[in-house]
N, C-alpha and C positions, 0 to 999 in steps of 0.2 A: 648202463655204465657202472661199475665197479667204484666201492667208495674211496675216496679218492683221499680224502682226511683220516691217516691209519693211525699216528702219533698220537701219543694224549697231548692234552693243553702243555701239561708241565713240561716236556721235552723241547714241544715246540714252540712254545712261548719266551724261551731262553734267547734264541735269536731273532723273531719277528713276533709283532704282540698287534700287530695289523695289517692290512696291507696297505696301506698309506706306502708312497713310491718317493713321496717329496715333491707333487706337483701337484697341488689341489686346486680345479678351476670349479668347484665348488661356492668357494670365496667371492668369486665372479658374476654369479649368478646361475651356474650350470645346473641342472638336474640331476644331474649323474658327470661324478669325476672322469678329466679326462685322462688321468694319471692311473687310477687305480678301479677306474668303471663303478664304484660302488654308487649308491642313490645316495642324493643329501643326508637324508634322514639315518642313513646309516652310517655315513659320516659324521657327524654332529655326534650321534648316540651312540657312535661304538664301547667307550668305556661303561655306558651304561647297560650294554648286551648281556644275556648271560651267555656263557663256554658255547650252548647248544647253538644257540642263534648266533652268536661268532663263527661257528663250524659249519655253520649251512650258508652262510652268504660265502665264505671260502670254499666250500664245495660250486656252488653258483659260480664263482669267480672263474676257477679252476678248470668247470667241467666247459665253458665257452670259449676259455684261452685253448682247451685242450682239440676242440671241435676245429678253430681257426687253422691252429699253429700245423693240424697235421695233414691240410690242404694247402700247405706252403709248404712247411719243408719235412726232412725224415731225421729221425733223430739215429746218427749212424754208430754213434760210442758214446753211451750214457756213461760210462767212467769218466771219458776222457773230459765231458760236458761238465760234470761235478768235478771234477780235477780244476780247469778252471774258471769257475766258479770260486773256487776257496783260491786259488792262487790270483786271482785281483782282488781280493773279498769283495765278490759284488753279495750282496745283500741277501735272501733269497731264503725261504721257507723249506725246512727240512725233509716235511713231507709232500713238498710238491711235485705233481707229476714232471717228468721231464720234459714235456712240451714246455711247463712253465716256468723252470728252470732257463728255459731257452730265450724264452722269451725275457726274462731277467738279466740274462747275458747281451742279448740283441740291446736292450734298452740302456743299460751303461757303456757296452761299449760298440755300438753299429757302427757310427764314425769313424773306426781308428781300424775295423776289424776289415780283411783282405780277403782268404779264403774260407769260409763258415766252415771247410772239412777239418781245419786244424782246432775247431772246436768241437768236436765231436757231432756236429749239425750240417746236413747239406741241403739246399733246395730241390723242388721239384723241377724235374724239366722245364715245366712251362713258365720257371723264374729264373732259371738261370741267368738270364739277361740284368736282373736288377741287383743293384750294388745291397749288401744288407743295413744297409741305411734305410734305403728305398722297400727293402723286405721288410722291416720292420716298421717303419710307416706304413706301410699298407695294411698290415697284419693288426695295427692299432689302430689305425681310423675302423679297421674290422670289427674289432672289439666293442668299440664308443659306440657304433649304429647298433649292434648287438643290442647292448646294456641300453640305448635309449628307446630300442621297440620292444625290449620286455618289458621295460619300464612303461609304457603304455594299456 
C-alpha cells in the first residue's frame, strides 16, 4: 500500500494534532478507543510521541479505515467529498486518504445524511439496503474488531 502520510507535521498539524474524534472509551476501561481505535497507551502517550511514531500509528489508522471503507462503499467524486467536508467543517486530516475523509463525513453527519451520492460517496451493491447511519455503524464496529485483534 502507497504511503499514505504525504504532508509534513507542519501543514498537517495546523488542523488535526491527533486523531482523538471526541469519544474516548478509553476512560472506561477499553483497550483500544472506540472513537479513534488507537490502544490506551497510545492514547495516554500521544503528546509524548515523537512526529515519527505519531506518523506510523496514523498510517496504521489510515491504512484499516482504508481496507474497511472500500468494501462498503466507492468513493465516486473526491472533490465533491472534500467540498463537503469544508462546507460543514467536519474536522478531518488534510492528508487523509479519501476513504477516511469518508468516513469523517459518515460519522458527523450519518443521521441527518439521505443520499451518500450527493456526497461524493456511494455504496456497494450489496448495501444499498442500509441507511448510512447503519453504513457507518457497521463499517465502525469493523474498525474496533480490527484494532482489537491487532492489538492481540
Amino acid at each position: 500500500m502507497p504511503e499514505l502520510y504525504t504532508e509534513s507535521p507542519e501543514e498537517s498539524e495546523v488542523l488535526l494534532k491527533s486523531p482523538c474524534v471526541g469519544f474516548c472509551s478509553t476512560t472506561f476501561g477499553d483497550p483500544v478507543c472506540r472513537g479513534c481505535k488507537r490502544l490506551v497507551a497510545e492514547v495516554d502517550g500521544w503528546n509524548l510521541l515523537t512526529t515519527e511514531q505519531q506518523q506510523q500509528i496514523w498510517q496504521r489508522l489510515w491504512q484499516q479505515t482504508v481496507i474497511i471503507v472500500r468494501q462498503h462503499i466507492r468513493i465516486s467524486d473526491p472533490l465533491r467529498l472534500q467540498n463537503q467536508l469544508q462546507r460543514f467543517a467536519i474536522r478531518h486530516h488534510p492528508a487523509a486518504p479519501a476513504e477516511v475523509l469518508a468516513m469523517d463525513l459518515l460519522r458527523a453527519g450519518s443521521e441527518k445524511m439521505q443520499q451518500l451520492q450527493a456526497y461524493g460517496i456511494e455504496p456497494l451493491t450489496e448495501f444499498n439496503d442500509l441507511s448510512p447511519a447503519r453504513l457507518f455503524n457497521r463499517m465502525n464496529r469493523m474498525l474496533y474488531e480490527a484494532a482489537i485483534s491487532d492489538q492481540s
